[in-house]
C-alpha positions as CSV (number, residue, x, y, z in Angstrom):
1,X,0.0,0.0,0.0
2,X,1.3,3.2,-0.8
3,X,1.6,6.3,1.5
4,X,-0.7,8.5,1.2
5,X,-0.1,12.2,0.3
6,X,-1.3,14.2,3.7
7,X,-2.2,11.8,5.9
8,X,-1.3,8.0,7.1
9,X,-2.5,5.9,9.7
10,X,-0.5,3.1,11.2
11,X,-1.9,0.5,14.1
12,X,-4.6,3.0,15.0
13,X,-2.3,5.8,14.9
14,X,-2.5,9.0,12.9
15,X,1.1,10.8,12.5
16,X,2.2,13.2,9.1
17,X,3.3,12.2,6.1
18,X,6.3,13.0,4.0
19,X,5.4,15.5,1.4
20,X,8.1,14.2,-0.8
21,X,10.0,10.4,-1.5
22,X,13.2,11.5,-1.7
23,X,15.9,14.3,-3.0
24,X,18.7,12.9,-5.0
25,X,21.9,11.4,-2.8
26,X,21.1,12.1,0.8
27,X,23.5,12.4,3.2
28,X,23.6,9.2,4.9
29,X,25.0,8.2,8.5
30,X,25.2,5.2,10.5
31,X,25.2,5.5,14.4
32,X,26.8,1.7,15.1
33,X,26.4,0.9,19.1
34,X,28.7,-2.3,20.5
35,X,26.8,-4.5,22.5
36,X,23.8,-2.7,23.1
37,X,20.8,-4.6,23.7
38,X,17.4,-5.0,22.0
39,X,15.7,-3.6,25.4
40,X,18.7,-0.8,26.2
41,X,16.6,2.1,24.5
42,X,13.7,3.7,26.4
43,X,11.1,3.0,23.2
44,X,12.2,-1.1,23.9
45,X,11.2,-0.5,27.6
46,X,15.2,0.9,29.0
47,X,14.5,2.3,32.9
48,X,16.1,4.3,35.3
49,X,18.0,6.2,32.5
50,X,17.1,9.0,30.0
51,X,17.5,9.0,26.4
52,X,15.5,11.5,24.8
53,X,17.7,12.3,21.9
54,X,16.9,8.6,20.7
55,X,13.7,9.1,21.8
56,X,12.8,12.0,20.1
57,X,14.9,10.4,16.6
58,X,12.5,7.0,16.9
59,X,9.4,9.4,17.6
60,X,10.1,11.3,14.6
61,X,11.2,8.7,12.3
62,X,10.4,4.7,12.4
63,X,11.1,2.2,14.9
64,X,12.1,-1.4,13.5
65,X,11.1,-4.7,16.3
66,X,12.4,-7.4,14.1
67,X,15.9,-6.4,12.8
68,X,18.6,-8.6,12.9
69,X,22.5,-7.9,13.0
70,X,24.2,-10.1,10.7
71,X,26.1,-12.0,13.3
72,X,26.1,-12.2,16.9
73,X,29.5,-10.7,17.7
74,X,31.5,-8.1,16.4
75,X,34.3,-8.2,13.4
76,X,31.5,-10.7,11.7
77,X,28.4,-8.3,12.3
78,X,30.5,-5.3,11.1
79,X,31.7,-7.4,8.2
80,X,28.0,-7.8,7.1
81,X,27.2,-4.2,8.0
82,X,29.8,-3.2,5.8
83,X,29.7,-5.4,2.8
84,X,25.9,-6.5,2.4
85,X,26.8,-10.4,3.1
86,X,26.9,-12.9,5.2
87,X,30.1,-12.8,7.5
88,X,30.8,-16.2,6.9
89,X,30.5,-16.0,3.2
90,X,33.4,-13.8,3.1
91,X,35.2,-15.1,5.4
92,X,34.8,-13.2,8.9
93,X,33.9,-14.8,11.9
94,X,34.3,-14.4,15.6
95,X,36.2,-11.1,17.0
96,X,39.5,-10.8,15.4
97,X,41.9,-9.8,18.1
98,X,45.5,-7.9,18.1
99,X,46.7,-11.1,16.8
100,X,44.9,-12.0,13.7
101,X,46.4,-11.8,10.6
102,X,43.2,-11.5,8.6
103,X,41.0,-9.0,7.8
104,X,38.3,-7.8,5.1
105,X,39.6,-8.9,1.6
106,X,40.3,-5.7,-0.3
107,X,38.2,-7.5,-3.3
108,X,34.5,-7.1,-1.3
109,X,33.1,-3.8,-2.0
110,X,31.9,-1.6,0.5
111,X,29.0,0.6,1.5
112,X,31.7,3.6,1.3
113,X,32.9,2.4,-2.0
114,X,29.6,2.3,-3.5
115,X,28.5,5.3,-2.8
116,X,31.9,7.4,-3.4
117,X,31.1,6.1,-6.9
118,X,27.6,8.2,-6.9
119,X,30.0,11.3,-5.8
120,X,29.8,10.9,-1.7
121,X,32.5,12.2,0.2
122,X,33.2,9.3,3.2
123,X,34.3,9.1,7.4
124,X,34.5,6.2,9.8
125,X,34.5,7.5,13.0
126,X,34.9,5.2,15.9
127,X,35.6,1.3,16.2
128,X,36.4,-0.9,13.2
129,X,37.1,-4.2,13.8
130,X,37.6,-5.4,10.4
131,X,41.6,-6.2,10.9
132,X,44.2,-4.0,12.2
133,X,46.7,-3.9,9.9
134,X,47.0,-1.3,7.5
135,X,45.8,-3.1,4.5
136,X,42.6,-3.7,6.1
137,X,42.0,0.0,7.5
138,X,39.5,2.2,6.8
139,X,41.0,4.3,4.3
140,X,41.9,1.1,2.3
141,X,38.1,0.4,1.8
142,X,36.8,3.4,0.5
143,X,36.6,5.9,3.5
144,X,38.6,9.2,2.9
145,X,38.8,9.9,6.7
146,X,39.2,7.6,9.8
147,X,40.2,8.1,13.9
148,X,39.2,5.9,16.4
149,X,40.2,2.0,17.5
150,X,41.0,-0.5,15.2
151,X,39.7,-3.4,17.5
152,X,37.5,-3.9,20.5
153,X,38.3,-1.8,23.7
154,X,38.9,-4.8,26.1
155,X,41.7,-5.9,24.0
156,X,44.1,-4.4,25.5
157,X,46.5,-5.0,28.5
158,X,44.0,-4.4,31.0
159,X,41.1,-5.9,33.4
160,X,37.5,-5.1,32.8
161,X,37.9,-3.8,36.3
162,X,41.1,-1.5,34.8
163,X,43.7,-3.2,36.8
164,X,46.7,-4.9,34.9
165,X,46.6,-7.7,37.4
166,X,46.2,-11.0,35.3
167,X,45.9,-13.6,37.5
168,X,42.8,-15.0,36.4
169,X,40.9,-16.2,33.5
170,X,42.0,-13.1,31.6
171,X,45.4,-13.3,31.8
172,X,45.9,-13.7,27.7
173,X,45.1,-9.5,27.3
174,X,48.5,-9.4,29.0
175,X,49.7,-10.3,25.9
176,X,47.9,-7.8,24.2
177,X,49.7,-4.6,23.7
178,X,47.9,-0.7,24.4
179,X,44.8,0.2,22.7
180,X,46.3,2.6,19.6
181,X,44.7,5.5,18.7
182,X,44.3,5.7,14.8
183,X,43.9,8.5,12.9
184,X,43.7,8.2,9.0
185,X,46.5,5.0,9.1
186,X,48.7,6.4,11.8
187,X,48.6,5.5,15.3
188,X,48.2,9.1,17.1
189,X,48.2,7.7,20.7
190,X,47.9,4.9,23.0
191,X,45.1,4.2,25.1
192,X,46.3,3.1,28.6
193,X,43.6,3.6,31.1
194,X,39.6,3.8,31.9
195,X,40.4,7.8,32.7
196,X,41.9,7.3,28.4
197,X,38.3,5.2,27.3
198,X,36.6,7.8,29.1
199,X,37.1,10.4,26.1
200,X,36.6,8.3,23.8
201,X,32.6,8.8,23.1
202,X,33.5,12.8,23.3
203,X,36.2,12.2,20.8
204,X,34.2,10.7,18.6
205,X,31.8,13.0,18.7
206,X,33.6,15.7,18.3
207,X,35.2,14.4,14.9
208,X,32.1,13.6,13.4
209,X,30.3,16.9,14.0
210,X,33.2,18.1,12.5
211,X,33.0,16.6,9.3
212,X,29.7,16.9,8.9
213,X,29.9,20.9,9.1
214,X,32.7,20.2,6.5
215,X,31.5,18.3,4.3
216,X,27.3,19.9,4.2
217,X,27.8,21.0,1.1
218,X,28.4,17.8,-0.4
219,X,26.6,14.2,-0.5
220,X,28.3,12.6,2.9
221,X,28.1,9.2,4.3
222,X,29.5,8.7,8.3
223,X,29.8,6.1,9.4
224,X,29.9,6.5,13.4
225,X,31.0,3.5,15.7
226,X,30.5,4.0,19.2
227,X,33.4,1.8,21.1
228,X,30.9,1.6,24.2
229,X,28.3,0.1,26.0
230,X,30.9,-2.6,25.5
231,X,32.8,-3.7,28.4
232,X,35.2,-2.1,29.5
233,X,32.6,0.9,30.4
234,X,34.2,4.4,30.8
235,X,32.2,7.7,31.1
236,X,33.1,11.4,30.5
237,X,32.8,13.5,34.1
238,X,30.0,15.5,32.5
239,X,28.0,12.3,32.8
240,X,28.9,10.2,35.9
241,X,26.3,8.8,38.5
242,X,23.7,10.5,36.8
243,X,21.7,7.8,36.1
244,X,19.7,5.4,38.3
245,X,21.1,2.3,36.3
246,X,25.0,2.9,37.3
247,X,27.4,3.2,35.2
248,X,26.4,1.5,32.3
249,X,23.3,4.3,32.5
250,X,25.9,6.8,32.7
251,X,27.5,5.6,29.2
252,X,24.1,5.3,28.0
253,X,23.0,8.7,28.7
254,X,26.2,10.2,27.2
255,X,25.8,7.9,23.6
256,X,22.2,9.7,23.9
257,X,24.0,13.3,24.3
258,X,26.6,12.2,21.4
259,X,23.4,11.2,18.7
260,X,22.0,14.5,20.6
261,X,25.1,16.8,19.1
262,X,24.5,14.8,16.0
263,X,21.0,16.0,15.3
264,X,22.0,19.2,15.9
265,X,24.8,19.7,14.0
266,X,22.3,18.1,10.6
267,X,19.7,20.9,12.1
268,X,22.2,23.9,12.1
269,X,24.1,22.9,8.9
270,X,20.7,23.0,7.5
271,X,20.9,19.5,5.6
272,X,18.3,17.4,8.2
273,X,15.7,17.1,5.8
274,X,18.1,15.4,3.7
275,X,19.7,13.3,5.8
276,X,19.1,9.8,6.3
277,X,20.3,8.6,9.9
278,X,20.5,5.0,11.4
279,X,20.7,3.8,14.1
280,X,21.4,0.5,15.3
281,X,23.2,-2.5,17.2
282,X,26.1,-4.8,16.0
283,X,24.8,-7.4,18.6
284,X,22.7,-8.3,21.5
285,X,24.1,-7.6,25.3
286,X,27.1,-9.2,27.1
287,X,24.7,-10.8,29.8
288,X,27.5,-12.6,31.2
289,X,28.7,-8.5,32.7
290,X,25.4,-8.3,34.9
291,X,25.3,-4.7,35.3
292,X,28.1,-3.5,33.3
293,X,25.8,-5.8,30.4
294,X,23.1,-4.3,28.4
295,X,19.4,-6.0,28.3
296,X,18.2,-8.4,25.7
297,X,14.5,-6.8,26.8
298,X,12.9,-10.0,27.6
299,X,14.4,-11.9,24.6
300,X,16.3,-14.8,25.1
301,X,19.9,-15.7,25.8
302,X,22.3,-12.6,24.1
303,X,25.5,-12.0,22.4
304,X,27.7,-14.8,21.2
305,X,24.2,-16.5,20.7
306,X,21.5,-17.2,17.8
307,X,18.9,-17.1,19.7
308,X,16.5,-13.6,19.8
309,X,18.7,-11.7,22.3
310,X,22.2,-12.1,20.4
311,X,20.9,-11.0,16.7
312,X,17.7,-9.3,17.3
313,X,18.7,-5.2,17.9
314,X,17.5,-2.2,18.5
315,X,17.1,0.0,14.7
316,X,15.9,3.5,14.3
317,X,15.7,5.5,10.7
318,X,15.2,8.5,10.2
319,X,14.9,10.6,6.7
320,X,12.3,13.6,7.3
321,X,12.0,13.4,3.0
322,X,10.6,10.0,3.1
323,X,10.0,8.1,6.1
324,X,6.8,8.5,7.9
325,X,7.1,10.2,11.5
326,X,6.7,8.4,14.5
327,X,5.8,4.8,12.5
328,X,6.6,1.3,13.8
329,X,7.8,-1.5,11.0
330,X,7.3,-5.0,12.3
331,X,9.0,-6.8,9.4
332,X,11.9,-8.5,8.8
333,X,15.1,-6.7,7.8
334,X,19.0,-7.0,8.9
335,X,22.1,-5.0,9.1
336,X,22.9,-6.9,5.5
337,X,20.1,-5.0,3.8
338,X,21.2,-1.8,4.4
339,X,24.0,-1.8,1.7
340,X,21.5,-2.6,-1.2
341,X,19.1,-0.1,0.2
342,X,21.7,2.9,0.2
343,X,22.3,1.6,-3.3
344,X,18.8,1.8,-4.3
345,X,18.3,5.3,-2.8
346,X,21.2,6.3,-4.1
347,X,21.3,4.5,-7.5
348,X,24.3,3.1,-6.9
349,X,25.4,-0.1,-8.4
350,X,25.7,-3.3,-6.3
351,X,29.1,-5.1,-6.1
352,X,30.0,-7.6,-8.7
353,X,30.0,-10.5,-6.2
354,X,27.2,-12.3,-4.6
355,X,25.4,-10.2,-1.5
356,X,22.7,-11.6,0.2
357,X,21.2,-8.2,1.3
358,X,17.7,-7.1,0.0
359,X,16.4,-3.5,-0.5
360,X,14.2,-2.3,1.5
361,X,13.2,1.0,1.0
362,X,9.9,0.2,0.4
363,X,9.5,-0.5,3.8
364,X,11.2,3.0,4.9
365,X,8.3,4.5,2.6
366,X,5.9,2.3,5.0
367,X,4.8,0.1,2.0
368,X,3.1,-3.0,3.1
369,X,5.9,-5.2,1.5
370,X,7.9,-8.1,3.0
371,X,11.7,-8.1,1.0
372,X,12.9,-10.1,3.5
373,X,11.3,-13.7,4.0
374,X,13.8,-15.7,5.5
375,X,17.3,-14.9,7.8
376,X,20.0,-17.4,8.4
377,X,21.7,-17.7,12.0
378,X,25.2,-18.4,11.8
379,X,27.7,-18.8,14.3
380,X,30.8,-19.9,15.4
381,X,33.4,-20.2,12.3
382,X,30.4,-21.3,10.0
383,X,28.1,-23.2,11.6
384,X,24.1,-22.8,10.7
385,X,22.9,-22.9,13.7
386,X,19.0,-21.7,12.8
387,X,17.0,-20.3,10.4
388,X,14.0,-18.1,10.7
389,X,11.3,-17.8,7.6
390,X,8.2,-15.7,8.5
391,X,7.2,-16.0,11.7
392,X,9.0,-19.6,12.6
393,X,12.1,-20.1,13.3
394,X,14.0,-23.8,13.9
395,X,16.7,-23.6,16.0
396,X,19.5,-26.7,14.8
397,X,20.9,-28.9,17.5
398,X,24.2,-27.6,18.2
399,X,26.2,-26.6,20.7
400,X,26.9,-23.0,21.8
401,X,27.2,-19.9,25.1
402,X,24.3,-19.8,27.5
403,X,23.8,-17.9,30.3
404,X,20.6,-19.2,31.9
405,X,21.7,-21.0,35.2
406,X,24.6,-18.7,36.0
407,X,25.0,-15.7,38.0
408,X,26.2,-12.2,36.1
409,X,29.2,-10.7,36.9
410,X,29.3,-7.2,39.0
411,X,31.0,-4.0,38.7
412,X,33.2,-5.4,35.7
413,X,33.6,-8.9,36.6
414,X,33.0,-11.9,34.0
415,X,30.4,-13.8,35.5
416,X,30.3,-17.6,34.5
417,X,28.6,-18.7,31.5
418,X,28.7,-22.2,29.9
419,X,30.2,-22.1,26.5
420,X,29.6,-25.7,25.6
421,X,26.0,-26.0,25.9
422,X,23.9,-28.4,24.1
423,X,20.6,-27.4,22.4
424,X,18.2,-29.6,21.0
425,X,16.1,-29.1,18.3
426,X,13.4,-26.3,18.7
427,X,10.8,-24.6,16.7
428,X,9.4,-21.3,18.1
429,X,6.4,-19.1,16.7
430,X,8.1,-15.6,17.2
431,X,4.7,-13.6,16.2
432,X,3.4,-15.1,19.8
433,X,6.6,-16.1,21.0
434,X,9.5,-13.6,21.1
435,X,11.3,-15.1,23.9
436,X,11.9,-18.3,22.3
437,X,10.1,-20.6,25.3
438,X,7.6,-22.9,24.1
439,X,9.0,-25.5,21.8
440,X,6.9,-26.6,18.7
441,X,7.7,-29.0,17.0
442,X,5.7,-31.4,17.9
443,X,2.7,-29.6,17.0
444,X,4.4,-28.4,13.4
445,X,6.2,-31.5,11.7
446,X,5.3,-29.5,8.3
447,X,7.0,-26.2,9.3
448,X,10.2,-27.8,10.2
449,X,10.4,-30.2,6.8
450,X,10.2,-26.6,4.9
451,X,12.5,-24.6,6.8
452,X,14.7,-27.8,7.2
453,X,14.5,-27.6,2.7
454,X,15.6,-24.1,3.0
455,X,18.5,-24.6,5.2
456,X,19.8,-27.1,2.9
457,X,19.7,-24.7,-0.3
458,X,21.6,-22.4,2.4
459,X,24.3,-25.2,3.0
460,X,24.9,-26.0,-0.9
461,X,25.2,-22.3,-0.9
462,X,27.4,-21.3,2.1
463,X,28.1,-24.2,3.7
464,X,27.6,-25.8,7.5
465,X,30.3,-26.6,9.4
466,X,28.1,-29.0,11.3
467,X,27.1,-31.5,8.9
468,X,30.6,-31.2,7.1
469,X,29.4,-28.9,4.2
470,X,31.7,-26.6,2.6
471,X,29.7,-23.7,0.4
472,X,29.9,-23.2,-3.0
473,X,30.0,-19.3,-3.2
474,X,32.0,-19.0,0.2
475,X,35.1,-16.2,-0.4
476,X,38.3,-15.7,1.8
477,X,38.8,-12.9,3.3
478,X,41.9,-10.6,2.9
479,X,45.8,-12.1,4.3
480,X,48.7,-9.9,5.3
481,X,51.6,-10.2,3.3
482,X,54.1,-12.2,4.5
C-alpha cells in the first residue's frame, strides 16, 4: 500500500506524512552501538536512565522490532554491516583480536565504495574491527577519513575492572599490547587507562560533528562507531552517576548526548531534511557483565548466541524526505540489507560479487511489503545454527554460550557462563513467542520439513560446518603479506 499524500494511519495511529519520497543522494550516517541490547533504548522498555535524543529520533522517524545484526559478535556483524553479506561468506567470523592476521579482503566492495562512486564524500568514526593492519583499515576500503580504535576496547593489557593484574581467566590480554589511537593509518596515541576510554565517546563525537559541518555542502556518508556500551565501560565526568542504572546508565545517557550533538549539527548545517540517519546495534548484550551488560528486553539468551537476544537489535531511521514520522515497521530486515538499500536510494550499483542483502526502501516509505522472508543464523566459524522464515524459526541442535543458570558478573567482573552447551532441536512461533520458550515441534512436523528444505539450499550455498558442508560461493577474506 502506498503512503498517502497528507495523511497515514498506522496500528490506529494518525502521524504526518512525507510531502516528498526522496531528494537525490542524501547524506547518509550510520550510528553503530557495541553490544547494546534490543531492550537498552527507552522506546524497547530501557529504565532508570534517560535517552531523549533517541527518543525523540524514533518518535520522529520509524522504529524497526524485528531487525537482525548479521552475526552475533562483532568483526563478523561489522563485516555484514559493511559489505551487504553474510560474514561467513566472506570469510569473517568471531572477534578478530591484536593477533589476527586477517582482515576484510580488499576485493569485497563496501557501502563507502559504492557510494563514493555516486559522488559521496566518506568518514568512519569510531571502532572498526575489520583487521588492524594497515591493508585492512578504513581508508583502504573506501573511507577518505578515519580516527578511532581498530579493534575492541577490552583488548588491551588491561582488566575489565582496569587493573593490569592477570591472574585470572583473563590473563591472555597481558599479551595484548595498548589500545592505539588511529587517525587516518597512523597510530596518534595509545590508550592506557579507563580515565583514556573515558574520552573516547566525546572524541568521537567531536570528529564527526566536524566533518559533517565540512562536508554539508556535499553528499556525505558517516559512518559512526560507538566503542561503548561494550565492556570495559568508561564515562566522560560531565555524565557520571547520573543515572539510576549505574554506570552503564551513565554511558548510555552520554551515547544519547553524542546522537544529541549529532542532530544538531544536521539541524544547524541545514541538511536534516536530507539526511538519512541509522541507528542501530552490531549485537545483542554481554549478559555474562550483569550490570556492566546491556538487556536483551525479555528476549532470550544474548551476544555470542543465535537465539533472539544475540541477533535481534535495536534499529531506528530517520529521513524527514521519506520516512513517515513516529511509525513502527514489524518486518523483517537486517544490518545486511542496508548496503542494497543505500544503493537503491542512491542508485548506486551493487558489487559484482554475490550479497545476500535485499532493498528495502519500500518498507522506509511504509509500504506493506515483506523483501525479507527468510534470515539465516550463523555462528561460530560457519556453523548454521537456525533459520527463521516468516514468523517460525527452527533452532539446529548444536552446541553453543548460554547464560541461563549462571549468576552475572558485578562491577566489571565476568560472571560464569557455559560455552559448551547443548541445544536440541526447537521450533518457536516468534509472532506469539518472542522469547523463544515454548518449543513446537511437535505440533508443526510440516514447518520444520520446509524450513529444514531451505537450510539445505543455504548449506549448498554457504556451507555448514556441522554436517561437514563446505559452500559453493564462500570467499576468503583478505591475508597480510608475509
Amino acid at each position: 500500500m502506498k503512503i498517502p499524500d497528507l495523511f497515514i494511519a498506522l496500528a490506529g495511529t494518525p502521524f504526518i506524512a512525507p510531502h516528498v519520497r526522496a531528494q537525490e543522494n542524501p547524506n547518509i550516517i550510520i550510528v553503530f552501538m557495541d553490544d547494546m541490547g534490543y531492550g537498552d533504548i527507552a522506546s524497547n522498555g530501557a529504565v532508570q536512565y534517560n535517552t531523549p535524543n533517541i527518543d525523540h529520533l524514533a518518535a520522529s522517524g520509524m522504529r524497526f522490532t524485528n531487525f537482525y545484526a548479521a552475526q552475533a559478535v562483532s568483526s563478523a556483524s561489522r563485516a555484514g554491516l559493511m559489505t551487504g553479506c553474510y560474514p561467513n561468506r566472506i570469510g569473517i567470523t568471531g572477534a578478530l583480536n591484536p593477533t589476527a592476521q586477517i582482515g576484510l579482503n580488499k576485493e569485497e566492495e563496501t557501502i563507502p565504495e559504492i557510494l563514493k562512486k555516486r559522488g559521496y564524500k566518506t568518514a568512519a568514526v569510531g571502532k572498526w574491527h575489520l583487521g588492524h593492519h594497515r591493508e585492512f583499515l578504513p581508508l583502504q576500503h573506501g573511507f577518505d577519513e578515519y580516527f578511532g580504535l581498530p579493534y575492541s576496547n577490552d583488548m588491551w593489557p588491561v582488566g575489565y575492572d582496569g587493573s593490569r593484574n592477570f591472574s585470572n581467566k583473563n590473563a591472555r590480554k597481558s599479551k595484548f599490547p595498548e589500545l592505539p589511537l588511529i587517525e587516518g593509518n597512523q597510530k596518534i596515541a595509545e590508550i592506557r587507562t579507563l580515565d583514556d576510554q573515558a574520552k573516547l565517546t566525546t572524541w568521537y563525537t567531536e570528529k564527526a560533528v566536524d566533518f559533517i559541518i565540512r562536508s554539508r555542502e556535499n553528499p556525505f556518508f558517516l559512518y559512526l562507531a560507538h566503542s561503548m556500551p561494550h565492556v570495559p565501560l568508561a564515562v566522560s565526568d560531565k555524565f557520571k552517576n547520573k543515572s539510576e542504572q549505574g554506570l552503564y546508565g551513565d554511558v548510555m545517557m552520554e551515547i544519547d548526548w553524542s546522537v544529541g550533538k549529532i542532530m544538531r549539527a544536521l539541524e544547524e548545517s541545514g541538511i536534516a531534511d536530507n539526511t538519512l540517519v541509522i541507528l542501530t546495534s552490531d549485537n545483542g548484550p554481554w549478559l555474562q557483565f550483569g550490570n556492566h551488560g546491556g538487556s536483551a528486553g525479555g528476549l532470550r539468551e544474548g551476544k555470542g548466541t543465535v537465539f533472539e537476544g544475540g541477533h535481534r537489535v535495536p534499529c531506528i531511521m530517520k529521513w524527514p524526505d521519506a520516512i513517515p514520522q513516529g511509525s513502527v515497521c514489524n518486518k523483517m530486515a537486517s544490518t545486511i540489507d542496508i548496503l542494497p538499500t543505500l544503493a537503491a536510494i542512491t542508485h548506486a550499483e551493487l558489487p559484482e560479487k554475490k550479497i545476500d542483502g535485499v532493498n528495502i526502501l519500500p518498507l522506509l516509505y511504509g509500504e506493506d511489503a515483506h523483501p525479507r522472508e527468510m534470515f539465516l543464523y550463523y555462528y561460530d566459524r560457519n556453523n548454521l545454527k537456525a533459520i527463521r522464515k516468516g514468523n517460525w524459526k527452527l533452532v539446529f541442535p548444536h552446541s553453543g554460550r548460554t547464560n541461563q543458570g549462571f549468576f552475572p558478573g558485578v562491577d566489571g567482573e565476568s560472571g560464569k557462563t557455559d560455552g559448551n552447551h547443548s541445544f536440541e532441536e526447537e521450533l518457536f512461533d516468534l509472532r506469539r513467542d518472542p522469547g523463544e520458550r515454548y518449543n513446537l515441534k511437535e505440533m508443526h512436523p510440516e514447518i520444520i520439513l520446509e524450513l529444514k528444505e531451505l537450510a539445505d539450499m543455504a548449506r549448498k550455498d554457504l556451507g555448514d560446518d556441522l554436517n561437514g558442508i563446505k559452500g559453493e560461493n564462500s570467499r576468503e577474506p583478505g591475508r597480510i603479506k608475509e
